[in-house]
C-alpha positions as CSV (number, residue, x, y, z in Angstrom):
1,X,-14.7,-30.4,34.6
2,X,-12.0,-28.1,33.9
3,X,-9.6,-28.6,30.5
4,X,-6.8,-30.0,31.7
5,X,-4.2,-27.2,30.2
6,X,-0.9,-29.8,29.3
7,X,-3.9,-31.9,26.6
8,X,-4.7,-31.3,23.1
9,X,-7.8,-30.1,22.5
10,X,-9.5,-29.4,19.1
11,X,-10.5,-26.1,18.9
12,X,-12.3,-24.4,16.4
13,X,-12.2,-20.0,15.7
14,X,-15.8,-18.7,16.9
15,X,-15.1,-15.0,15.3
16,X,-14.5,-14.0,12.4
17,X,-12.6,-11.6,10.8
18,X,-12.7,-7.8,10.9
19,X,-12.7,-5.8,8.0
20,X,-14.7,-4.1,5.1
21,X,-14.3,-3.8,1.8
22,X,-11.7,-0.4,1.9
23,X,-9.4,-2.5,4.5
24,X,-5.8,-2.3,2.9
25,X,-3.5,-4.1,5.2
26,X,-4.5,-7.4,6.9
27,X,-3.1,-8.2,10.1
28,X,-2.6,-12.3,11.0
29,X,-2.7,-13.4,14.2
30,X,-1.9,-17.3,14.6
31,X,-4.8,-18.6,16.4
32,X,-6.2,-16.9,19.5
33,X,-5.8,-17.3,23.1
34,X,-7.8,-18.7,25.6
35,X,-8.2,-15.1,26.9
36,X,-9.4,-13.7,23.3
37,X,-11.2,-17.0,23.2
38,X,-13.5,-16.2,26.5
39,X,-13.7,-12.6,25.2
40,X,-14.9,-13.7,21.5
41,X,-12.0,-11.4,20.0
42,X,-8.5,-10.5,19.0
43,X,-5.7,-9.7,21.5
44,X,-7.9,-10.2,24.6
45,X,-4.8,-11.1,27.1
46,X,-4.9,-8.0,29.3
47,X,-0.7,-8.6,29.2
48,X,-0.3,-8.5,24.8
49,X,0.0,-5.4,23.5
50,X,-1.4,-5.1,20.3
51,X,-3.6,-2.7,20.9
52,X,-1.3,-0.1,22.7
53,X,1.4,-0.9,20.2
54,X,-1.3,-0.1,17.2
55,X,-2.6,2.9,18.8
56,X,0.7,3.9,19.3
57,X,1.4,3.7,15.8
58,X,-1.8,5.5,14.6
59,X,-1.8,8.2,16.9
60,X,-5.1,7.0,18.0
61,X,-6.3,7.0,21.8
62,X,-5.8,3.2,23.0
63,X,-8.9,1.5,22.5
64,X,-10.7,-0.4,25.3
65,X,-14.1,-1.9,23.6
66,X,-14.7,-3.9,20.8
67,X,-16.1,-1.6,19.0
68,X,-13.7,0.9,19.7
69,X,-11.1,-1.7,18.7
70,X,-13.2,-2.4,15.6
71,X,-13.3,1.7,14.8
72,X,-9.5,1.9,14.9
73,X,-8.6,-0.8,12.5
74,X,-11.1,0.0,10.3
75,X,-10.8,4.0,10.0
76,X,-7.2,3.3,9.2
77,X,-8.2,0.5,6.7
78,X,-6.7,-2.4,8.5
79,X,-8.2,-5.6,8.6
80,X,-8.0,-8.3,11.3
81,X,-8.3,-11.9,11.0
82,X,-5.9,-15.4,12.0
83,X,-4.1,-17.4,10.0
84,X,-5.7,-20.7,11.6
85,X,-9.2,-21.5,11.2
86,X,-8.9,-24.6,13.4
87,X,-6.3,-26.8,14.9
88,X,-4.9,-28.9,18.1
89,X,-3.3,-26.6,21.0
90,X,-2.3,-27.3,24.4
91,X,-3.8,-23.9,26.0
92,X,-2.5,-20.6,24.6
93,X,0.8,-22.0,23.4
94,X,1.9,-21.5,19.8
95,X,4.5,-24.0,19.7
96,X,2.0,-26.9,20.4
97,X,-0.1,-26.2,17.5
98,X,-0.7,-29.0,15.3
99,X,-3.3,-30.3,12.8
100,X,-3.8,-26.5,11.3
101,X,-6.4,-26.0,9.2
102,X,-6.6,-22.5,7.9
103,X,-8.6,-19.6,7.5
104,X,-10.2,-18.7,4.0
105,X,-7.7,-15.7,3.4
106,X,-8.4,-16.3,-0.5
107,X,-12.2,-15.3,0.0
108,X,-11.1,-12.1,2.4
109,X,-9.3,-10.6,-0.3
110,X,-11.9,-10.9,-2.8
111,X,-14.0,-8.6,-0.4
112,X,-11.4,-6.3,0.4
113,X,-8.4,-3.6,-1.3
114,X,-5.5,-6.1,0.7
115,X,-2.4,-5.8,-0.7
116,X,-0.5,-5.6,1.6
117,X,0.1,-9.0,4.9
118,X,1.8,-8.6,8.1
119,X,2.2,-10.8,10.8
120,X,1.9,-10.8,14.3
121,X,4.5,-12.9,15.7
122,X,7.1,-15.7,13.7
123,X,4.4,-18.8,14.1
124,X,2.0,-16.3,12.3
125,X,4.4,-15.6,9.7
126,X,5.9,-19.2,8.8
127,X,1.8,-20.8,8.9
128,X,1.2,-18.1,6.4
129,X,3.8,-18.9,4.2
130,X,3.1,-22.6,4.9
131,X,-0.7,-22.9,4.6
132,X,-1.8,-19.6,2.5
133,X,1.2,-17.8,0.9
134,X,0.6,-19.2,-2.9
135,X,-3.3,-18.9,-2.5
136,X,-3.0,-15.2,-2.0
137,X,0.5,-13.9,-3.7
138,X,1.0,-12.0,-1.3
139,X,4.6,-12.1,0.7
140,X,3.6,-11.7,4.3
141,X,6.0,-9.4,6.3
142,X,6.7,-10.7,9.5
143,X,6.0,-8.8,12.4
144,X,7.5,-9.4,16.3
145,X,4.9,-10.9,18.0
146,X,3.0,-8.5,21.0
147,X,2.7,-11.3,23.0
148,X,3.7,-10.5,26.9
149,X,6.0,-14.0,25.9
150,X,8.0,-12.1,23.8
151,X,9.5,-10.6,26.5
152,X,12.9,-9.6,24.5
153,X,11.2,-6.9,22.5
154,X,10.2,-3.7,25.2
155,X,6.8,-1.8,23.6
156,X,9.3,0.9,22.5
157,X,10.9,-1.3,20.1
158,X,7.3,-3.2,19.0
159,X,5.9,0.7,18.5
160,X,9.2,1.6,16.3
161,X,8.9,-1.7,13.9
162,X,5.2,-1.5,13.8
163,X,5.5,2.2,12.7
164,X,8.3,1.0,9.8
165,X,6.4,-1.4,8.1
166,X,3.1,-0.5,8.6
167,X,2.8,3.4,8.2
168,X,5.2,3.6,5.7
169,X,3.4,0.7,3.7
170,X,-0.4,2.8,3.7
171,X,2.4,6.1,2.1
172,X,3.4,3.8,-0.9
């Protein structure tokens, strides 16, 4: 029987974070899509453009595997991960979350060099700040989201915020 996409279900993450232990920024997703979810990683919606926007940024030829994605983010020291570990959602839609429970962003930093948080999208940024924001100390910086629903922001303008923050961030 097929999930019937207007009910909460409980869903749990299935993948974990990537990074290593020279990662410097962490990028936060909210929770994944049911697209990244059948995929088993980040960004999988063939529409959200993440990975064109990164590659963009980077100067990097747009990645199409996993571990060519995985290569990308961590050459340029960027770490990957969500800021919900579980929670209730009606499909892929942010604004139905509910019943967050969050990912252990404490224990990532430990492993890593973070010091520096971005977000991908506003529901990113105020669960952060919400759920995680005094466990790490670390303001997040709130990033438009590359979701194909944020429509109002073209790739050019994603490309030219992405570059601001994040480039001139790894120069400091």
């Amino acid at each position: 029987m097929e999930n019937d996409m207007s009910q909460y279900n409980h869903i749990q993450h299935e993948f974990g974070p990537v990074y290593n232990e020279a990662s410097e920024i962490l990028i936060l997703g909210s929770f994944p899509s049911v697209k990244s979810r059948e995929q088993g990683f980040y960004y999988g919606h063939p529409q959200n453009r993440f990975w064109k926007v990164l590659s963009a940024v980077l100067k990097w030829e747009e990645p199409k595997t996993m571990e060519e994605k995985r290569s990308m983010l961590l050459t340029n020291h960027i770490a990957l991960w969500d800021v919900i570990d579980s929670c209730d959602i009606i499909g892929s839609s942010d604004s139905s979350i509910r019943n967050a429970v969050p990912t252990d962003i404490p224990w990532l930093l430990t492993q890593t060099q973070i010091s520096r948080i971005y977000t991908n999208g506003q529901t990113a940024g105020r669960l952060h700040q919400k759920l995680l924001q005094d466990k790490t100390g670390i303001e997040t910086i709130i990033l438009p989201s590359t979701s194909p629903a944020n429509a109002a922001w073209s790739f050019k303008q994603l490309t030219e915020v992405y570059r601001d923050q994040i480039l001139c961030s790894q120069m400091d």
